[in-house]
DOKOLVEX-735498 format. One record per residue: residue in one letter; x, y, z of N, C-alpha, C in turn. Coordinates in steps of 0.1 Angstrom, whole numbers, padded with zeros to 4 digits, always signed. Layout:
N
AXYZXYZXYZ/...
***
This chain:
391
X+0008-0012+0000+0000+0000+0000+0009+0012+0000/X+0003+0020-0009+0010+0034-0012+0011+0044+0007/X+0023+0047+0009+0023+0055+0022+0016+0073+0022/X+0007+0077+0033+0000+0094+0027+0020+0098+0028/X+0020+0107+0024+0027+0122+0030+0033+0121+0039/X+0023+0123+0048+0022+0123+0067+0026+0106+0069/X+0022+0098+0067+0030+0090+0072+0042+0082+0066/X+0048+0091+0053+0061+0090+0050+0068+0099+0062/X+0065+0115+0066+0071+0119+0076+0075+0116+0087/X+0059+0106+0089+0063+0100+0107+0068+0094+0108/X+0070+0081+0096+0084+0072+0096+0096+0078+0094/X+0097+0090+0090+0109+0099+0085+0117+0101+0103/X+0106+0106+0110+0104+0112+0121+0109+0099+0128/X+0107+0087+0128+0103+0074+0137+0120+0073+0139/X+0125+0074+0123+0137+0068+0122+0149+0073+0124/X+0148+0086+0124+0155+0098+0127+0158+0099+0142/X+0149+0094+0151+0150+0103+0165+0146+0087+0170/X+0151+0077+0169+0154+0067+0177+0164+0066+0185/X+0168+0062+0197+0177+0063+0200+0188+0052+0200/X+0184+0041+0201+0194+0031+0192+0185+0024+0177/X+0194+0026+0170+0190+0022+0153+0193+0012+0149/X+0195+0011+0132+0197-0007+0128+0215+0006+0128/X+0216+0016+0126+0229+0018+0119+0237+0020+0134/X+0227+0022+0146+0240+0020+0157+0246+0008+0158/X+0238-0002+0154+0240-0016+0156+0254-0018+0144/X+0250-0015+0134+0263-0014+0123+0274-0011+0129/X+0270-0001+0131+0287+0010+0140+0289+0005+0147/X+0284-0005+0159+0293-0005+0171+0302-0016+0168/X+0306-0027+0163+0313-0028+0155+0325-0021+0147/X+0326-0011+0145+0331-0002+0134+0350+0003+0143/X+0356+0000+0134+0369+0000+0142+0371+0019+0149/X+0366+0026+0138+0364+0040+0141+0356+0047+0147/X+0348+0048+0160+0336+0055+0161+0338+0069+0161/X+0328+0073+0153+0321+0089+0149+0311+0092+0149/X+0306+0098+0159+0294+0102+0165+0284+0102+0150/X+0292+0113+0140+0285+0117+0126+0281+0106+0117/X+0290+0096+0125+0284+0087+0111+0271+0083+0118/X+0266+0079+0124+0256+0077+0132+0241+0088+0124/X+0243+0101+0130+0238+0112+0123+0235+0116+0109/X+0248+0109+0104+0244+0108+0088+0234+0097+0083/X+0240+0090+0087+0228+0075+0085+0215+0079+0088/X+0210+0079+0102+0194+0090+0103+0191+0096+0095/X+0201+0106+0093+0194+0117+0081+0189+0111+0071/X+0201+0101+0062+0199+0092+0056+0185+0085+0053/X+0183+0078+0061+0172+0070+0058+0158+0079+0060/X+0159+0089+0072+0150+0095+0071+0146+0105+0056/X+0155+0110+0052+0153+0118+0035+0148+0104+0027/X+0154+0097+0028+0150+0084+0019+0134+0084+0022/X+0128+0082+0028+0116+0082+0030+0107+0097+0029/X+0115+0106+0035+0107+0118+0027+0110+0124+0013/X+0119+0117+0007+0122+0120-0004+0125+0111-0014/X+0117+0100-0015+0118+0089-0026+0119+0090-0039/X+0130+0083-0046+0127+0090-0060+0112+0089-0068/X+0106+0078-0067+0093+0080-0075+0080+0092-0069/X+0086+0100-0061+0081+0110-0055+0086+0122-0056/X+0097+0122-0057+0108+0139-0060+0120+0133-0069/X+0132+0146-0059+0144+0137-0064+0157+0134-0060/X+0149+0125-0047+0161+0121-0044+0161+0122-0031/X+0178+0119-0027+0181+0129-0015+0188+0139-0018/X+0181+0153-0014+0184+0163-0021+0201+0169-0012/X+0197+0163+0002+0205+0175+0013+0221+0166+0014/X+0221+0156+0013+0229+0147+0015+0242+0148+0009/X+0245+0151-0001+0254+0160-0007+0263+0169+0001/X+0254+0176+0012+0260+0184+0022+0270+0178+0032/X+0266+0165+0036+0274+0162+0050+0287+0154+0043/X+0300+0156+0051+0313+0155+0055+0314+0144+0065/X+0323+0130+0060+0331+0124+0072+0347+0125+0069/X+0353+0132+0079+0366+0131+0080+0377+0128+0084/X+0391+0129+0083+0396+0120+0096+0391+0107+0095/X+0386+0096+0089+0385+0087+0086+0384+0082+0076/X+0385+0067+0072+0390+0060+0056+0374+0051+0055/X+0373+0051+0039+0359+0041+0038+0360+0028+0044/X+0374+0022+0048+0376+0009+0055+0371+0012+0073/X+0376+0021+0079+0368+0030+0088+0351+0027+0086/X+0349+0031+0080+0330+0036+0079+0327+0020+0082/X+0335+0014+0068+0327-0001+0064+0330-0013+0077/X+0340-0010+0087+0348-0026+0088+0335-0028+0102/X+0328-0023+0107+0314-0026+0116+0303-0032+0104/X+0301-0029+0095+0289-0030+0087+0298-0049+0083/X+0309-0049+0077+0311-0061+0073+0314-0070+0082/X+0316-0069+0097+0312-0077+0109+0299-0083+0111/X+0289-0070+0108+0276-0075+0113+0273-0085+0100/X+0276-0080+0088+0279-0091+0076+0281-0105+0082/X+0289-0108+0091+0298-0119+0090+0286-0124+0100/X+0281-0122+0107+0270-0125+0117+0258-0130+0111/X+0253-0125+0104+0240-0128+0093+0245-0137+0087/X+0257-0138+0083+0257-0151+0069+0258-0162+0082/X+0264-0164+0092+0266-0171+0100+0254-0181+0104/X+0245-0169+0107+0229-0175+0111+0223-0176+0101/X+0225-0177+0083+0216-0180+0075+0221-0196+0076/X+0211-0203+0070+0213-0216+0063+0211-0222+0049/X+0221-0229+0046+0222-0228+0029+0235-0225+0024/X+0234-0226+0014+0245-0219+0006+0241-0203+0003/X+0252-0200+0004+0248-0179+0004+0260-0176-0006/X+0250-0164-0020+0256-0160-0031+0261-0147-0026/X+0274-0147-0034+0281-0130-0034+0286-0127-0041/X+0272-0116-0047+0274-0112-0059+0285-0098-0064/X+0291-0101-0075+0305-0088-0072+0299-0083-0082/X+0302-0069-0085+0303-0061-0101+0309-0046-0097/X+0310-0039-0107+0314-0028-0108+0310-0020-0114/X+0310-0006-0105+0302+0007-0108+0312+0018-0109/X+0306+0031-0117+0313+0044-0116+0302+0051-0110/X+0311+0065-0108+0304+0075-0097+0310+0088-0105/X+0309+0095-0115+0311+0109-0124+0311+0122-0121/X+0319+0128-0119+0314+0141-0114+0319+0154-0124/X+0320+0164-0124+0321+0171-0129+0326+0186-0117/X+0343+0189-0121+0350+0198-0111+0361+0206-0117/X+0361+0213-0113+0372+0225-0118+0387+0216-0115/X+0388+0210-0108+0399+0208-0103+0397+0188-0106/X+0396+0181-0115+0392+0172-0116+0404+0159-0111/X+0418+0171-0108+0429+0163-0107+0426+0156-0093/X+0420+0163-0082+0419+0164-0071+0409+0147-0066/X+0402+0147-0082+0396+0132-0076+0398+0122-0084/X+0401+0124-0099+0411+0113-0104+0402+0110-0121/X+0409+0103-0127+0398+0099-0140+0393+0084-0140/X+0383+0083-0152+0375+0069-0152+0377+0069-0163/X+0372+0076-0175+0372+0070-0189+0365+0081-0196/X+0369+0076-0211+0370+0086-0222+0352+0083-0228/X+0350+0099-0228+0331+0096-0233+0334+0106-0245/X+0330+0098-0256+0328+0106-0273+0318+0120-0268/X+0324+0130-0277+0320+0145-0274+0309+0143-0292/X+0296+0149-0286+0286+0146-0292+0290+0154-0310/X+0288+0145-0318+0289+0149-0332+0303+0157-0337/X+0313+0152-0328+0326+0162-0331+0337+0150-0336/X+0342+0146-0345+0353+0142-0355+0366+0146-0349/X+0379+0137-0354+0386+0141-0359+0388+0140-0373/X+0404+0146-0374+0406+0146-0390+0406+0130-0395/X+0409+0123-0387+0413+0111-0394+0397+0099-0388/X+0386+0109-0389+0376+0103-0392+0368+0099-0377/X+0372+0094-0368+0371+0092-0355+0364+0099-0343/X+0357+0097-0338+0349+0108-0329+0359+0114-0316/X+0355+0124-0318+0366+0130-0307+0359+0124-0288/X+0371+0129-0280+0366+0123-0268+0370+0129-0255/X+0365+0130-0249+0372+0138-0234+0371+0128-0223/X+0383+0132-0214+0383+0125-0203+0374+0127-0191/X+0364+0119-0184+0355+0126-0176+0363+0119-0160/X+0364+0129-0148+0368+0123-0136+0358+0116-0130/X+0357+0112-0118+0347+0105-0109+0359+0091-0099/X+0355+0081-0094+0355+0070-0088+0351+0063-0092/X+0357+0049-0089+0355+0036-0091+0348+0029-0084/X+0344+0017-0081+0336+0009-0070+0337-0005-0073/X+0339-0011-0069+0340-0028-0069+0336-0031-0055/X+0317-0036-0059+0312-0042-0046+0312-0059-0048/X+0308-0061-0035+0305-0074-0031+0289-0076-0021/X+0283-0082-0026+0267-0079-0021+0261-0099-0016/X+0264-0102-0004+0259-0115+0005+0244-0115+0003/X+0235-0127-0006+0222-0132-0004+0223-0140-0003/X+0208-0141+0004+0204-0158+0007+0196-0164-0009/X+0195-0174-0009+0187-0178-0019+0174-0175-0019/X+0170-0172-0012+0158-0164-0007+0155-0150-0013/X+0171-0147-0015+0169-0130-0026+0171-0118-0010/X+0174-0125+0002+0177-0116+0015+0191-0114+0012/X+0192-0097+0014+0206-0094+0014+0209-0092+0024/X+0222-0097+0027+0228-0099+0046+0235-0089+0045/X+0243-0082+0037+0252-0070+0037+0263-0069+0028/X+0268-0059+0030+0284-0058+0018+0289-0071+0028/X+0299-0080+0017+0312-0083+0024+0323-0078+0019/X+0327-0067+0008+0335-0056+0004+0335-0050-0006/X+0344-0041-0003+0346-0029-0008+0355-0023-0016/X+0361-0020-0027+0374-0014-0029+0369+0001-0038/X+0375+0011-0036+0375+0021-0043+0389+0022-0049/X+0390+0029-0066+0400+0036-0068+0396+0044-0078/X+0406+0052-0085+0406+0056-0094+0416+0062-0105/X+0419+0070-0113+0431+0068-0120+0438+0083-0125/X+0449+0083-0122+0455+0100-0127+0455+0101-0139/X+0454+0087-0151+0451+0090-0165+0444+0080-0167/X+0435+0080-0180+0430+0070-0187+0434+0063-0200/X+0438+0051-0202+0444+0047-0214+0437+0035-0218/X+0429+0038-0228+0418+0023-0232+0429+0009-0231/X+0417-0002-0229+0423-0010-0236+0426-0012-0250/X+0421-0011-0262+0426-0010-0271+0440-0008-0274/X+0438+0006-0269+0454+0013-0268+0467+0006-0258/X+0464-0002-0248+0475-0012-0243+0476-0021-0252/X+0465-0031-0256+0468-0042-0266+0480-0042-0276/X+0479-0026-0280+0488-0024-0293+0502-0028-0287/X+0502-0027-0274+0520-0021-0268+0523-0034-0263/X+0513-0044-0254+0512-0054-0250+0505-0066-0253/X+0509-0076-0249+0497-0086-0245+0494-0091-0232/X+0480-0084-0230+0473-0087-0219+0475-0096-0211/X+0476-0109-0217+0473-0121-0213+0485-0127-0206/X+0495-0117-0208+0509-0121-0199+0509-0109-0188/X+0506-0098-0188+0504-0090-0176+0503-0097-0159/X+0512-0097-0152+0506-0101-0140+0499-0093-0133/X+0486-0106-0130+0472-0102-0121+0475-0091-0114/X+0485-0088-0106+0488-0079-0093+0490-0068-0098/X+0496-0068-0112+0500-0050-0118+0486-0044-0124/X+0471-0054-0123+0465-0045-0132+0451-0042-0123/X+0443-0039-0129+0429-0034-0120+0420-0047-0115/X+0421-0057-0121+0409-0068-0125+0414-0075-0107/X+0426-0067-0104+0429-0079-0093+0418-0076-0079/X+0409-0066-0081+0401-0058-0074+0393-0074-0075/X+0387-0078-0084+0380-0094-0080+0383-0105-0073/X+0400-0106-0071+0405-0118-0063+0409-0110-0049/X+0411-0095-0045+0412-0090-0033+0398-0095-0027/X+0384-0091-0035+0373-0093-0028+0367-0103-0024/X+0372-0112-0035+0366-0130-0035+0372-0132-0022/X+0387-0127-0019+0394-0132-0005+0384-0126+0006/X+0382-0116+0006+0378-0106+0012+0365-0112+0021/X+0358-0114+0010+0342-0119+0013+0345-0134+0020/X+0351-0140+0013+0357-0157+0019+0355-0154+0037/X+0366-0149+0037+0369-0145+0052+0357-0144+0061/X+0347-0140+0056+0334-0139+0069+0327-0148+0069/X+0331-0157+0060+0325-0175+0063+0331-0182+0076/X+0326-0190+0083+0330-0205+0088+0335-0216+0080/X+0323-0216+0069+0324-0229+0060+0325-0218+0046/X+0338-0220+0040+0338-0211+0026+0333-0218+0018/X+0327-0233+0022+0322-0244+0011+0310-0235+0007/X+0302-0228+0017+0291-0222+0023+0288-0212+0006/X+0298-0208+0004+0298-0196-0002+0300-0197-0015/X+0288-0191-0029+0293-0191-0041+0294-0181-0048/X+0304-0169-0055+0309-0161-0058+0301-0164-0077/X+0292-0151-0077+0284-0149-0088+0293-0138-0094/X+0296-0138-0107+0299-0127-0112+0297-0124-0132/X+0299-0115-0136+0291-0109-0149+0309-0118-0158/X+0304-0112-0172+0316-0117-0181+0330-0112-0177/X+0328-0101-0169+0339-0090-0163+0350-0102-0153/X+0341-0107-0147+0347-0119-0135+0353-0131-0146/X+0353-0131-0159+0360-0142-0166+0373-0141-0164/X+0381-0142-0152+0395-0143-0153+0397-0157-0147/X+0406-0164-0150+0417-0178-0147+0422-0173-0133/X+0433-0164-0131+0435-0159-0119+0423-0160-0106/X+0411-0159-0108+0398-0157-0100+0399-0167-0097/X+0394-0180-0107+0390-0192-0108+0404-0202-0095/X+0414-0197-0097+0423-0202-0090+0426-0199-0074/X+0420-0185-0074+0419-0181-0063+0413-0190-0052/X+0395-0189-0060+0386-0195-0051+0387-0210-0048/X+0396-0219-0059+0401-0233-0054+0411-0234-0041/X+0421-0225-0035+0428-0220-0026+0425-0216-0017/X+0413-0209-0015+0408-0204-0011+0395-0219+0001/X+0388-0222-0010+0380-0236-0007+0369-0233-0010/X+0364-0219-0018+0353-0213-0019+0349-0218-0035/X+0335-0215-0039+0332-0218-0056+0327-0205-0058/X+0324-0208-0077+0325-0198-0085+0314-0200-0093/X+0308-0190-0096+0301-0193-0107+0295-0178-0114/X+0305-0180-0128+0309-0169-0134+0298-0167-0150/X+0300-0158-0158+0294-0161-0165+0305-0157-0179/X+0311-0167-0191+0324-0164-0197+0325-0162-0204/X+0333-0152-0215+0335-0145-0227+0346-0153-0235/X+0355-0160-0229+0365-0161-0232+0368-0179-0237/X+0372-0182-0249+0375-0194-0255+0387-0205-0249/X+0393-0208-0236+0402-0209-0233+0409-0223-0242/X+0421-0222-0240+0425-0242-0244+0420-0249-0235/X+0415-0262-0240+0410-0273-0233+0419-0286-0235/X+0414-0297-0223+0421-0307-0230+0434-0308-0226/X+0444-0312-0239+0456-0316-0243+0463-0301-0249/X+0453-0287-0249+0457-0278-0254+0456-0273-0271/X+0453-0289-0276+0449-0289-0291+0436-0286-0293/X+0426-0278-0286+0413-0274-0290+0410-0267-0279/X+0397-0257-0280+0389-0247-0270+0378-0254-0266/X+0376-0246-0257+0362-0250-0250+0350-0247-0261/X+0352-0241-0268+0338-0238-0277+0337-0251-0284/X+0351-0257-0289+0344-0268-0301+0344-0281-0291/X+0347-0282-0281+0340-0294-0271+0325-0288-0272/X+0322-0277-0269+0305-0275-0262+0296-0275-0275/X+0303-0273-0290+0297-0275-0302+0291-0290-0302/X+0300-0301-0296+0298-0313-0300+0288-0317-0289/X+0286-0310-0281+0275-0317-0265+0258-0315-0268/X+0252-0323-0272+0233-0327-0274+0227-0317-0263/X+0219-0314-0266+0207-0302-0253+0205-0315-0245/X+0206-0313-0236+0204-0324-0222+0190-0318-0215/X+0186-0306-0218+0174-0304-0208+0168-0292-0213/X+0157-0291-0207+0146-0277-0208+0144-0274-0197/X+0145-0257-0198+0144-0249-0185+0135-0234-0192/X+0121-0239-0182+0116-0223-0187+0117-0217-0177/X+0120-0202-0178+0122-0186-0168+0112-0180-0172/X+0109-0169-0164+0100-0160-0162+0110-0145-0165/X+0105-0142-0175+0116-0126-0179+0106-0113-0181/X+0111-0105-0189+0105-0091-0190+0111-0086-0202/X+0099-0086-0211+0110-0077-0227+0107-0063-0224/X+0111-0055-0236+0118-0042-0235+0110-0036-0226/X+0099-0037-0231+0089-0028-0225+0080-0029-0208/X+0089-0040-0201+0086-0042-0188+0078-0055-0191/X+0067-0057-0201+0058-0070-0201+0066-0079-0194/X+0057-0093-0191+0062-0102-0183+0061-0110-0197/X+0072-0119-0194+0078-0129-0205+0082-0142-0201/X+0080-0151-0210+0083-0169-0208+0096-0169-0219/X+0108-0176-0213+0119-0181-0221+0121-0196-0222/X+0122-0203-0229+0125-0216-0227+0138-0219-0230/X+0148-0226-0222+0162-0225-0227+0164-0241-0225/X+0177-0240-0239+0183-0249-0238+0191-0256-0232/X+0195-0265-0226+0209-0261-0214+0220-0275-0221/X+0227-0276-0224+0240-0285-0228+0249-0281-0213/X+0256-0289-0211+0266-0289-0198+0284-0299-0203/X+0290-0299-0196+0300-0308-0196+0314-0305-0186/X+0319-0314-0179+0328-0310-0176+0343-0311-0183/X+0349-0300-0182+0360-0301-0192+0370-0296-0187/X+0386-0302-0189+0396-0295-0184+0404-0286-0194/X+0401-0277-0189+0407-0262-0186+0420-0256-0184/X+0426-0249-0197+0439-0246-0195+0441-0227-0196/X+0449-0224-0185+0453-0210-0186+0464-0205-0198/X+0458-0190-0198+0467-0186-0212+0479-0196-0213/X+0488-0188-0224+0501-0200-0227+0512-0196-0219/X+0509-0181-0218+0517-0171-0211+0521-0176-0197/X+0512-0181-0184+0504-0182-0175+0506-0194-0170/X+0512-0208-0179+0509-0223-0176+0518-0230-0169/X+0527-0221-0170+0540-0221-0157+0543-0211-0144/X+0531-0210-0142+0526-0202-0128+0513-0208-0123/X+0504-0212-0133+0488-0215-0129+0482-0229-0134/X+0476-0235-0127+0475-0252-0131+0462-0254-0141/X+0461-0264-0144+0447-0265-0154+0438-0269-0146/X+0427-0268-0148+0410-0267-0139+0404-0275-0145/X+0397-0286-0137+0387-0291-0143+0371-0285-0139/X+0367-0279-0142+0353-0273-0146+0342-0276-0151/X+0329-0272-0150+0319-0270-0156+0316-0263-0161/X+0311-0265-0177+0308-0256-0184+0294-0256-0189/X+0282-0251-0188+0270-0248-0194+0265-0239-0197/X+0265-0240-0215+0254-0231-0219+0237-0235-0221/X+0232-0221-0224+0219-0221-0215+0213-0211-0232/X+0210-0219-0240+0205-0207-0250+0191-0210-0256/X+0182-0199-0256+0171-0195-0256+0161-0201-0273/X+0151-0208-0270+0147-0214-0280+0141-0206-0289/X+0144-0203-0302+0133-0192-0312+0140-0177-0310/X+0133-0168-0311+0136-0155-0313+0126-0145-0312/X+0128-0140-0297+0122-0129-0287+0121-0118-0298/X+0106-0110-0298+0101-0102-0306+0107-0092-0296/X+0104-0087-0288+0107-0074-0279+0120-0076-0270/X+0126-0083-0271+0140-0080-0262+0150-0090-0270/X+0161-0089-0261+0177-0098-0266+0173-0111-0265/X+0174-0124-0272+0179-0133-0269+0189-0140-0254/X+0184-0150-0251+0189-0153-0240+0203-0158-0243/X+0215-0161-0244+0224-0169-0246+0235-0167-0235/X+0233-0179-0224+0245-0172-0216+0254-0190-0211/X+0267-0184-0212+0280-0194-0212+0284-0193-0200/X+0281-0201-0190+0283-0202-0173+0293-0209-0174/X+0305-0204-0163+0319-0217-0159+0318-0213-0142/X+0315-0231-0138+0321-0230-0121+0325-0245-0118/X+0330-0238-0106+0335-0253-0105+0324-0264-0094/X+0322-0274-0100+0316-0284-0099+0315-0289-0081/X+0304-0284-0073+0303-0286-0063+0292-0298-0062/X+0286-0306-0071+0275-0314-0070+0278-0327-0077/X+0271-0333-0072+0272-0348-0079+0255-0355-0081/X+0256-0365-0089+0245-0366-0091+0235-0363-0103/X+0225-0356-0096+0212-0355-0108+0219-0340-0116/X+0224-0341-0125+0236-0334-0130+0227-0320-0140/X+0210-0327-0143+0208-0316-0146+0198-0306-0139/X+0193-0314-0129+0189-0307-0116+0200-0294-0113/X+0213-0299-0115+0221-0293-0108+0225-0279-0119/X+0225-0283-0133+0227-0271-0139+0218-0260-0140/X+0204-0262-0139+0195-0257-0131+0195-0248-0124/X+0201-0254-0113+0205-0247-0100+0207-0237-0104/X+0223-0238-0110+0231-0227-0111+0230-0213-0119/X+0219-0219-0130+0208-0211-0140+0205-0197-0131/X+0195-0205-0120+0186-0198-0110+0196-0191-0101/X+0209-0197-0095+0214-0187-0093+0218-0174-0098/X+0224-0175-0109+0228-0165-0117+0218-0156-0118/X+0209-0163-0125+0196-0149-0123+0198-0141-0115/X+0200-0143-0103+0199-0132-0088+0213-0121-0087/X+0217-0121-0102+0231-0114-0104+0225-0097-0106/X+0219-0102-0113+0210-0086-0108+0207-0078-0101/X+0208-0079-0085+0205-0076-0073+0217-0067-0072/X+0227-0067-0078+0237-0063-0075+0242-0051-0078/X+0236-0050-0090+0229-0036-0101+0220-0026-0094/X+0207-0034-0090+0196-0027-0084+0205-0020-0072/X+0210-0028-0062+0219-0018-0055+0226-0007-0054/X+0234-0009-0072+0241+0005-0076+0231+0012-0079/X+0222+0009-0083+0210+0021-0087+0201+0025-0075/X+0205+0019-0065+0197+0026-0055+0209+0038-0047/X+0224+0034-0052+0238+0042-0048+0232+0056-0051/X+0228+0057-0068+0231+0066-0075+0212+0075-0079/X+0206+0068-0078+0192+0075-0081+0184+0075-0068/X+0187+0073-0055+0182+0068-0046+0188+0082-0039/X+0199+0080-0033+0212+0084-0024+0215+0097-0037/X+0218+0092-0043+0219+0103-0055+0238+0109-0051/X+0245+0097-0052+0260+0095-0050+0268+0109-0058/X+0261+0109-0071+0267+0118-0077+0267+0129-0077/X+0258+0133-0071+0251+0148-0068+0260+0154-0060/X+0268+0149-0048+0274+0156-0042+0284+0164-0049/X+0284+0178-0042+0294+0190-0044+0309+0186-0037/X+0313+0177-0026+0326+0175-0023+0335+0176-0029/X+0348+0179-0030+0361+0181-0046+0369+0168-0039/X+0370+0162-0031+0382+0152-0027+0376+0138-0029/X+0385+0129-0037+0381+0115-0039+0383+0106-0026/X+0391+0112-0013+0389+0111-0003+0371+0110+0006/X+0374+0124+0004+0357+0123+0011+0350+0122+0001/X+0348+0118-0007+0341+0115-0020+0335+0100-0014/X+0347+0094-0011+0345+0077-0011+0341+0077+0007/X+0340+0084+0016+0337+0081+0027+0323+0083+0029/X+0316+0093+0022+0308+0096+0015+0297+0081+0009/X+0305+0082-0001+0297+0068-0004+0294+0058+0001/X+0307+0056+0011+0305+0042+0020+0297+0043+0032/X+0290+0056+0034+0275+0056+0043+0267+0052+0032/X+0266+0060+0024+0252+0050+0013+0253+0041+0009/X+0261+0035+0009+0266+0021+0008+0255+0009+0019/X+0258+0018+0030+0251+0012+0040+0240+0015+0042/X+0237+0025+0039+0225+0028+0037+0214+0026+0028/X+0221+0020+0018+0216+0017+0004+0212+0003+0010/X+0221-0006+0014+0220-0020+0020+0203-0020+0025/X+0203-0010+0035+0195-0010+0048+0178-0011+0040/X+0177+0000+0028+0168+0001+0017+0166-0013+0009/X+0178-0015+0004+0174-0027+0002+0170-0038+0003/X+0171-0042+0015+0168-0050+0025+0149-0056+0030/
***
């Protein structure tokens, strides 16, 4: 039921002037205490409620408040305690889902918070044909978001912010290098195996735990991690690796594998309608070799591989076609179990909806601050607070 006005305020009011909260409860935990972060969070949720976006815009005032003298690991390391407590008392296996977001701003002094990436300048050329481009600043974000299979989110298990004093596409490295020999540690992507660790750590049982992530999360490095680790994966992959003996890819093994099963979903084409998909699902386990670069540092994997691709051809939206790799935690009714994993992935979404409640909710970007410092301490209250909404 739709809330009047008045009693968006009185909840506004309820939550504001409590005197112990869900966010004291966060903080006391928190290796840093700061009376303000407390005060901010109230404000926080209370604007959230008098100021929802399908009602205005936003949170308008939020923008204004300052934490200082402390680091976003400060704000967060209470919130990912009480994290470690919830997953403890759920039961099941619990997904954590990773992706990555930007946060854009627009400053006179843009040195002061760093760059993200080059955005084409509307209808402007160069001579040699090519759309011209400017560098825009802002921050980085690589989260980590703990559910139950249930779709209950227990909290961040981490966090990493950066950002960059230049920007240089990939494109433009390829030419100078090859990627695929770079060590993990010198480049950005290693932000996925800090957090896979990261989130690991608030388990008892890391069996407990399966690490969801988009095509972005297709790295070998990752995959190795989480064997090390004792935790699983379940990624969704772009990439053709060698299989086998090294004399063939994973694509022309999964060419040769029969549809083993039918799975229909429940989706939504362009236009929001509600939608039936019927997919195909082929599976197989296959062993797995890291670049050629890499094979004298990193071992071969035996894996699971299943694609899942959509029968016919959706009049209002994309086709379904998605190429899942994890490693094989099941035995048995094998397509029960690809299934499973189907349904997991779905809930990779949740992860998104979060950054969109960062950025249209909290309205992350809006703020006036000039420092990528308080920029990111900043965020890591809505972070928590975004959680709290979400929830």
């Amino acid at each position: 039921m739709e809330l009047t006005s008045r009693a968006r305020d009185e909840k506004a009011h309820r939550l504001a002037s409590d005197a112990v909260t869900w966010f004291d409860r966060e903080a006391a935990l928190c290796e840093v205490q700061d009376a303000r972060l407390g005060e901010i969070s109230h404000a926080a949720e209370a604007d959230w409620w008098r100021h929802r976006p399908e009602h205005s815009d936003g949170l308008p005032r939020l923008g204004e408040y300052q934490v200082e003298r402390v680091s976003e690991a400060d704000i967060l390391s209470g919130h990912f305690k009480s994290t470690r407590e919830r997953i403890a008392a759920a039961k099941g296996p619990v997904l954590v889902l990773h992706d990555t977001t930007e946060f854009t701003y627009q400053r006179e002094r843009p040195d002061l918070i760093g760059m993200i990436k080059r955005i084409p300048k509307s209808r402007s050329r160069r001579l040699d044909g090519k759309p011209q481009t400017y560098t825009t600043c802002g921050i980085l974000m690589h989260s980590s978001l703990a559910v139950t299979l249930e779709r209950l989110p227990l909290g961040l298990s981490a966090v990493k912010f950066w950002t960059r004093k230049k920007f240089r596409g990939v494109a433009a490295l390829r030419r100078e290098v090859n990627l695929t020999r770079i060590p993990i540690e010198t480049k950005e992507s290693i932000r996925w195996l800090e957090n896979l660790k990261q989130s690991t750590e608030l388990f008892e049982k890391p069996s407990q735990c399966i690490h969801i992530g988009d095509r972005e999360a297709d790295i070998y490095e990752l995959f190795c991690a989480a064997q090390e680790v004792g935790t699983h994966f379940l990624v969704r992959t772009c990439v053709s690796r060698l299989a086998g003996d090294g004399d063939h890819t994973v694509a022309t093994i999964m060419d040769e594998v029969v549809v083993k099963g039918l799975h229909r979903i429940e989706v939504q084409e362009s236009k929001g309608n509600p939608d039936q998909a019927v997919l195909e699902i082929r599976y197989r386990k296959i062993r797995i070799l890291p670049a050629i670069g890499k094979q004298s540092r990193y071992p071969a994997l035996t894996l699971t591989v299943i694609h899942a691709d959509e029968r016919g051809a959706p009049k209002n939206r994309k086709k379904i076609e998605w190429k899942l790799l994890t490693a094989d935690r099941s035995s048995g009714a094998i397509a029960r179990d690809a299934i499973e994993k189907l349904e997991w992935y779905s809930l990779r979404w949740k992860i998104e909806v979060f950054h969109k409640i960062l950025k249209s909710g909290c309205r992350a970007e809006d703020s006036q601050l000039r420092t990528a410092q308080r920029l990111t301490n900043l965020i890591s209250v809505f972070c928590i607070v975004s959680w709290r909404i979400f929830g």
